[in-house]
Backbone as numpy.savetxt, mean C-alpha at the origin, in Angstrom:
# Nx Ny Nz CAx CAy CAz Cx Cy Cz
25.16 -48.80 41.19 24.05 -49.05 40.32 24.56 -49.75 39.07
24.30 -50.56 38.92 24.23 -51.77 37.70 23.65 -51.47 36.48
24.03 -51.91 35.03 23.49 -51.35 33.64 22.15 -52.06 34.05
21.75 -53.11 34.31 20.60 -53.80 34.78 19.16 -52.58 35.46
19.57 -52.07 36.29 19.30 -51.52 36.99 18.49 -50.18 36.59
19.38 -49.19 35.77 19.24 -48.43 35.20 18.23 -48.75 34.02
18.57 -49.89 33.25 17.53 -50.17 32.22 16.48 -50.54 32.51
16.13 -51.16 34.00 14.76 -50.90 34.80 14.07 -49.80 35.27
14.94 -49.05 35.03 14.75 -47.56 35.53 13.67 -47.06 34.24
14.64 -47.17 33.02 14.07 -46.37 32.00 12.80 -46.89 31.13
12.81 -48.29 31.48 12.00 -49.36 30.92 10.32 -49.28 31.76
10.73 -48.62 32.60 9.52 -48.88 33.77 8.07 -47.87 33.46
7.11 -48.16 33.39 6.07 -47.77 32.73 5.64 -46.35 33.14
5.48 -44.85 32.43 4.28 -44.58 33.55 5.88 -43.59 33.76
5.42 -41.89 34.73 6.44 -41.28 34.49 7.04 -41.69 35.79
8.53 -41.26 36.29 8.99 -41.66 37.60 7.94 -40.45 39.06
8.89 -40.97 40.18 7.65 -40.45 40.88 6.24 -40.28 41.12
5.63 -41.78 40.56 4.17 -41.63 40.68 4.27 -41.81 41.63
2.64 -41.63 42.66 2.45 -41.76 44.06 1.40 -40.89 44.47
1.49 -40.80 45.68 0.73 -39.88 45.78 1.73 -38.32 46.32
2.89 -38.31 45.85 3.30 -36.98 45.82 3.77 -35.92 44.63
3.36 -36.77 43.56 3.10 -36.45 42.30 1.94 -35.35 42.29
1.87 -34.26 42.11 0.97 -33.32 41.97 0.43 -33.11 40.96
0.52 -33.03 39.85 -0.29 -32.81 38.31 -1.09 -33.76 38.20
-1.55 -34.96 38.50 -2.40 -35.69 38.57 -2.21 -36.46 36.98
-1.62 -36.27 36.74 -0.98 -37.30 35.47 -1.05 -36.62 33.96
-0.80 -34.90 34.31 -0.89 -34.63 32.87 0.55 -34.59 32.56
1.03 -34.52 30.90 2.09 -34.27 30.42 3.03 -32.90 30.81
4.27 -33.45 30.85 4.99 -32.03 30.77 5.07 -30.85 30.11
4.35 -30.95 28.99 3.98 -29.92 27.41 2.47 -30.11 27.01
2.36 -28.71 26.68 0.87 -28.72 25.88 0.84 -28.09 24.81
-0.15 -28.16 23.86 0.09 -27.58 22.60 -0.24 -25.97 23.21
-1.47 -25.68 23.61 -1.87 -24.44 23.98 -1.01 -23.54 24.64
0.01 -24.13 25.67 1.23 -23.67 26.56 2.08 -23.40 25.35
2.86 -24.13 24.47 3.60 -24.26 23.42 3.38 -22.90 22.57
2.10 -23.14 22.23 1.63 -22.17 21.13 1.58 -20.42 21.59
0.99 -20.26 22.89 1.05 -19.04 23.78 2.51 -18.36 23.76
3.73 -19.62 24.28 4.93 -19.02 24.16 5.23 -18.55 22.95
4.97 -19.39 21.78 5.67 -18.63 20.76 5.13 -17.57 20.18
3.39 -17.12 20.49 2.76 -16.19 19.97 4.13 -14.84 21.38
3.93 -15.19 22.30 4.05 -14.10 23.32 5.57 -13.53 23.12
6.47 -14.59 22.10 8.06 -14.77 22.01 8.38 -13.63 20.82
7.14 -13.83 19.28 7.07 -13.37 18.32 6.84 -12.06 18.82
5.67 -11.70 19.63 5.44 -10.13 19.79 6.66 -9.67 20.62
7.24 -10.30 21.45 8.03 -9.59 22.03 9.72 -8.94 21.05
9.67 -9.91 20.18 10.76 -9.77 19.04 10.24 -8.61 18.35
8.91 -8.40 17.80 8.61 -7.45 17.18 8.68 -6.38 17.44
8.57 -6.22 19.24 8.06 -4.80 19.28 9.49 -4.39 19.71
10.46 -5.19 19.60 12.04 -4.64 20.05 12.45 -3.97 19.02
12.09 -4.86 17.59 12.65 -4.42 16.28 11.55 -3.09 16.02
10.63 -2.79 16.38 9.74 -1.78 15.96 10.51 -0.50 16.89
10.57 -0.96 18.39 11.71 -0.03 18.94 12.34 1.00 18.40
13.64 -0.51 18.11 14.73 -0.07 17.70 14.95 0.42 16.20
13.87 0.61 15.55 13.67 1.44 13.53 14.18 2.48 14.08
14.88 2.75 13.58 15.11 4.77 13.48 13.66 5.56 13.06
13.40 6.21 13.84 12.47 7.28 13.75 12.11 8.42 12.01
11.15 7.96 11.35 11.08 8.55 10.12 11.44 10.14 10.51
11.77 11.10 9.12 11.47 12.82 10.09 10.70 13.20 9.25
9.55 12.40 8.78 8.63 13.20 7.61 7.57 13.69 8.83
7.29 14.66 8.66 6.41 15.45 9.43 4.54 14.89 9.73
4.12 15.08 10.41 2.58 14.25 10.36 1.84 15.35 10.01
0.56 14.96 8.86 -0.48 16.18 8.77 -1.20 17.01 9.54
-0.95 16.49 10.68 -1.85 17.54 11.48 -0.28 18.79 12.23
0.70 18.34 12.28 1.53 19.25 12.60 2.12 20.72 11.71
2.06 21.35 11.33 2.07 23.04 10.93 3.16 22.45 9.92
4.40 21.80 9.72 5.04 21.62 8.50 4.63 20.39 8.11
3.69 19.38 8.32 2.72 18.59 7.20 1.48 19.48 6.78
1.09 20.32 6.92 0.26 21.09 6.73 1.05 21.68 5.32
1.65 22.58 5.97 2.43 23.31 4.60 3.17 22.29 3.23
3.34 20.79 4.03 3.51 20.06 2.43 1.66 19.70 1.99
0.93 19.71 2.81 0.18 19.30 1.59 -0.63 20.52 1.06
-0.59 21.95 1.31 -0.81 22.81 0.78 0.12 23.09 -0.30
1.18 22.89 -0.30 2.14 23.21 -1.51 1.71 22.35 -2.66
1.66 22.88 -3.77 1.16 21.84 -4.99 1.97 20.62 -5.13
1.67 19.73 -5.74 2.34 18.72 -5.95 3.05 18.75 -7.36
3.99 18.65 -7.89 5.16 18.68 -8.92 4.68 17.39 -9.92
4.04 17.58 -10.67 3.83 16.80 -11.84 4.19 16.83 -13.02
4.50 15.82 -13.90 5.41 16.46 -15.42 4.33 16.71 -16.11
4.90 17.92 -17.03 3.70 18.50 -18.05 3.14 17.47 -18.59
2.09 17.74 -19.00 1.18 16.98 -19.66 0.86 17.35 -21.12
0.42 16.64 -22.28 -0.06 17.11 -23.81 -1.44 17.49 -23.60
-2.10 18.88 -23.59 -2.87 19.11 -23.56 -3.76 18.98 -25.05
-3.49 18.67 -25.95 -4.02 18.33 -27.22 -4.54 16.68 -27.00
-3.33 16.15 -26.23 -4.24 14.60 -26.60 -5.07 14.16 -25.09
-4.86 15.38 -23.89 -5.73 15.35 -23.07 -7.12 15.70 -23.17
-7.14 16.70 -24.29 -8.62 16.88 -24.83 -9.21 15.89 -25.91
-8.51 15.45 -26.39 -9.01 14.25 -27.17 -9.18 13.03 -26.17
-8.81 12.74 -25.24 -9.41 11.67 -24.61 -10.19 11.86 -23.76
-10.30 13.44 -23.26 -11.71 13.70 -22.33 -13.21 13.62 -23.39
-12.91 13.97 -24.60 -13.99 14.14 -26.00 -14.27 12.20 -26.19
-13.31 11.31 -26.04 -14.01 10.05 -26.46 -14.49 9.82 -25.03
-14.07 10.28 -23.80 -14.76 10.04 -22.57 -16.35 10.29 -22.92
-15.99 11.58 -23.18 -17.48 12.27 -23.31 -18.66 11.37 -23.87
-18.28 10.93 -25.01 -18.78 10.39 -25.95 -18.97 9.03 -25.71
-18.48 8.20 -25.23 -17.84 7.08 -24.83 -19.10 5.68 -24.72
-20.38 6.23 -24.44 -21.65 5.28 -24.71 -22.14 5.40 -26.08
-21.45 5.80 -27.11 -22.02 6.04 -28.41 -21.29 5.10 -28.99
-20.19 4.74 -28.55 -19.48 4.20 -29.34 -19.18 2.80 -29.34
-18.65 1.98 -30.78 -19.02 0.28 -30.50 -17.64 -0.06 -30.06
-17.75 -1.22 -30.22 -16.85 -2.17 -29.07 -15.30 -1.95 -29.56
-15.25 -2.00 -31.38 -14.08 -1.33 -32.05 -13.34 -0.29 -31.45
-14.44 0.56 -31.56 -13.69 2.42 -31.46 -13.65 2.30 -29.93
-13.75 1.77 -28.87 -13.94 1.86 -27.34 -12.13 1.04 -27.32
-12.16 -0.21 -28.13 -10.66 -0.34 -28.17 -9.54 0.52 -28.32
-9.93 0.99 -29.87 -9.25 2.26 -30.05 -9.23 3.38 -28.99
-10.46 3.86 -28.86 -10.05 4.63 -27.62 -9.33 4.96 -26.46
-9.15 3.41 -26.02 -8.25 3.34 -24.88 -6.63 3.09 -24.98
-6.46 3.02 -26.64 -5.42 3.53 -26.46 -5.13 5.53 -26.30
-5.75 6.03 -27.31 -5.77 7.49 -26.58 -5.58 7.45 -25.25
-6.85 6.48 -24.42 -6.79 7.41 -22.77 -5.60 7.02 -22.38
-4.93 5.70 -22.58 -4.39 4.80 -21.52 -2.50 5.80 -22.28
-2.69 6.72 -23.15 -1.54 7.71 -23.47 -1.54 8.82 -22.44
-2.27 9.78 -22.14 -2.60 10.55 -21.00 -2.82 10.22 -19.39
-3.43 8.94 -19.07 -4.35 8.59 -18.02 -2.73 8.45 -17.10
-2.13 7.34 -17.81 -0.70 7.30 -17.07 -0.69 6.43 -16.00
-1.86 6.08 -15.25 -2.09 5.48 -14.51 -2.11 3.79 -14.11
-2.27 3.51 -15.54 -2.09 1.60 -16.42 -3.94 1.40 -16.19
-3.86 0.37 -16.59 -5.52 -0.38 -16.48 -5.93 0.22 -17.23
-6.02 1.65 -18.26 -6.58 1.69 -19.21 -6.64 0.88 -20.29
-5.73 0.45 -20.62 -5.53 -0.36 -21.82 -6.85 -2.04 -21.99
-7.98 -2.22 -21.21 -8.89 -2.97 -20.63 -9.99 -1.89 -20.90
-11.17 -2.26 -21.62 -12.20 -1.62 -22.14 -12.98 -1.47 -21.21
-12.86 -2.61 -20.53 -14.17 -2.91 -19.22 -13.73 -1.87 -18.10
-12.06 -1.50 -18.01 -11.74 -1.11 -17.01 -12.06 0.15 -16.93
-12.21 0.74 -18.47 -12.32 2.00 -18.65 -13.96 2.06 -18.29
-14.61 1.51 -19.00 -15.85 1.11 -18.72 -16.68 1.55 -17.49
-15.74 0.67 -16.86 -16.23 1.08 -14.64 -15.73 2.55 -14.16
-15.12 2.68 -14.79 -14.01 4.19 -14.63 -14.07 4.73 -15.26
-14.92 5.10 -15.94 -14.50 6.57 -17.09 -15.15 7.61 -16.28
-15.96 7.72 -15.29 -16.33 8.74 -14.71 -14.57 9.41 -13.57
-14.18 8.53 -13.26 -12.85 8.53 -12.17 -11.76 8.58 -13.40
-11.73 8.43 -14.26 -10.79 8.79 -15.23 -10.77 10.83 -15.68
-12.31 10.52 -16.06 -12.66 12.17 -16.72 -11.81 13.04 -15.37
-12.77 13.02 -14.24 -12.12 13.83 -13.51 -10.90 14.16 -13.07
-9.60 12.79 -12.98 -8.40 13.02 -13.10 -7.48 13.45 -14.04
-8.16 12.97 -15.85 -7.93 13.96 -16.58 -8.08 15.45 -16.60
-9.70 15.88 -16.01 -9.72 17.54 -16.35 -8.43 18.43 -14.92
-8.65 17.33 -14.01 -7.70 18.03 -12.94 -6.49 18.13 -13.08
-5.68 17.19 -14.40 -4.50 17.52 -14.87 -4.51 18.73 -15.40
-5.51 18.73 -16.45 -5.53 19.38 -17.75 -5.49 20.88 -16.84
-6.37 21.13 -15.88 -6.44 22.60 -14.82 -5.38 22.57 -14.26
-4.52 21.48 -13.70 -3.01 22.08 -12.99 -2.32 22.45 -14.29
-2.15 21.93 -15.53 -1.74 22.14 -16.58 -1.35 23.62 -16.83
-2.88 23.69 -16.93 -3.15 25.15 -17.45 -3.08 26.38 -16.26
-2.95 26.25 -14.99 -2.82 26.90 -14.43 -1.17 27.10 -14.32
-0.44 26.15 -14.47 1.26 26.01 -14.41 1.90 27.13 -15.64
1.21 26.40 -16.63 1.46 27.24 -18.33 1.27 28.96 -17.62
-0.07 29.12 -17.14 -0.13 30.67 -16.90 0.45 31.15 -15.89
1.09 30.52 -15.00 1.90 31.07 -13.99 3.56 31.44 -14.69
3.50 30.66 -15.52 4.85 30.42 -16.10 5.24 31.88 -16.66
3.97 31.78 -17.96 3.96 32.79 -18.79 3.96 34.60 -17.63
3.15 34.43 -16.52 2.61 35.52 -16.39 4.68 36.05 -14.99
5.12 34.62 -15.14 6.66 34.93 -14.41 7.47 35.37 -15.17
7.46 34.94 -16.75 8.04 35.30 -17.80 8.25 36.31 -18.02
6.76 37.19 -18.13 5.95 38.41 -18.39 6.45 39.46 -17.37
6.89 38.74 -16.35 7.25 40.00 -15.08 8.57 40.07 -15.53
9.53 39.19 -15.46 11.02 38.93 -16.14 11.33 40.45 -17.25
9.74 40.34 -18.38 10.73 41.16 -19.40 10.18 42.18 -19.04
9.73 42.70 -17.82 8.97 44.14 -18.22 9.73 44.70 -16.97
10.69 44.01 -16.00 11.49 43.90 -15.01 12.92 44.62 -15.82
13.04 44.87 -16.67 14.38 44.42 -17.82 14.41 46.44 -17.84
């Protein structure tokens, strides 16, 4: 075979083997849809090897008897100032009386207790002061229920003596 030859080969229009024993009837060797299928079907299969192979968390699930017992156990929160938690449930309270000034001011009080951020936004407090109050008084009650457990462990301590 001759360079001639060959460059008739490659030059020649139209794929090799037309005829009539050509079976595809003249579509391309690639499709986007074929293309696209593999790599969707390539990606899941990578994923679910690496999902596999994660090491297994050992935190317990809630419905099993030791997720149960963590979410019955209280949750560990740092004390809180119960003086400036009542002062920001009192401008809560109050909180439609007051003008656009003192609602500034205010949120610095809440946004000292709330702990949460986004107080410091009037509007935010605004949409939320009902979802604020209640996470304040539910501090302020673990608070106060912690203080009297404390005191009343204290209390057993010296009379234990």
């Amino acid at each position: 075979m001759s360079i001639e030859d060959i460059y008739r080969e490659a030059a020649r229009h139209g794929p090799s083997g037309s005829g009539p024993d050509r079976r595809d009837g003249g579509r391309p060797s690639w499709s986007v849809r074929r293309t696209a299928v593999t790599v969707v079907v390539l990606l899941l299969i990578v994923g679910t090897v690496f999902w596999w192979s994660a090491p297994e968390r050992n935190d317990s699930k809630w419905w099993e008897p030791e997720g149960q017992k963590k979410l019955a156990s209280p949750s560990k929160t740092p004390p809180i100032d119960l003086v400036s938690t009542d002062r920001a449930l009192d401008v809560l309270a109050g909180w439609e009386r007051l003008s656009w000034s003192e609602k500034r001011d205010a949120t610095r009080l809440i946004d000292k207790v709330f702990a949460l951020g986004g107080t410091d936004y009037v509007v935010y407090v605004e949409t939320n002061r009902d979802m604020i109050r209640e996470h304040l008084e539910k501090r302020k009650r673990g608070e106060l229920v912690r203080r009297g457990a404390a005191e009343t462990r204290l209390d057993n301590l010296s009379t234990d003596r």
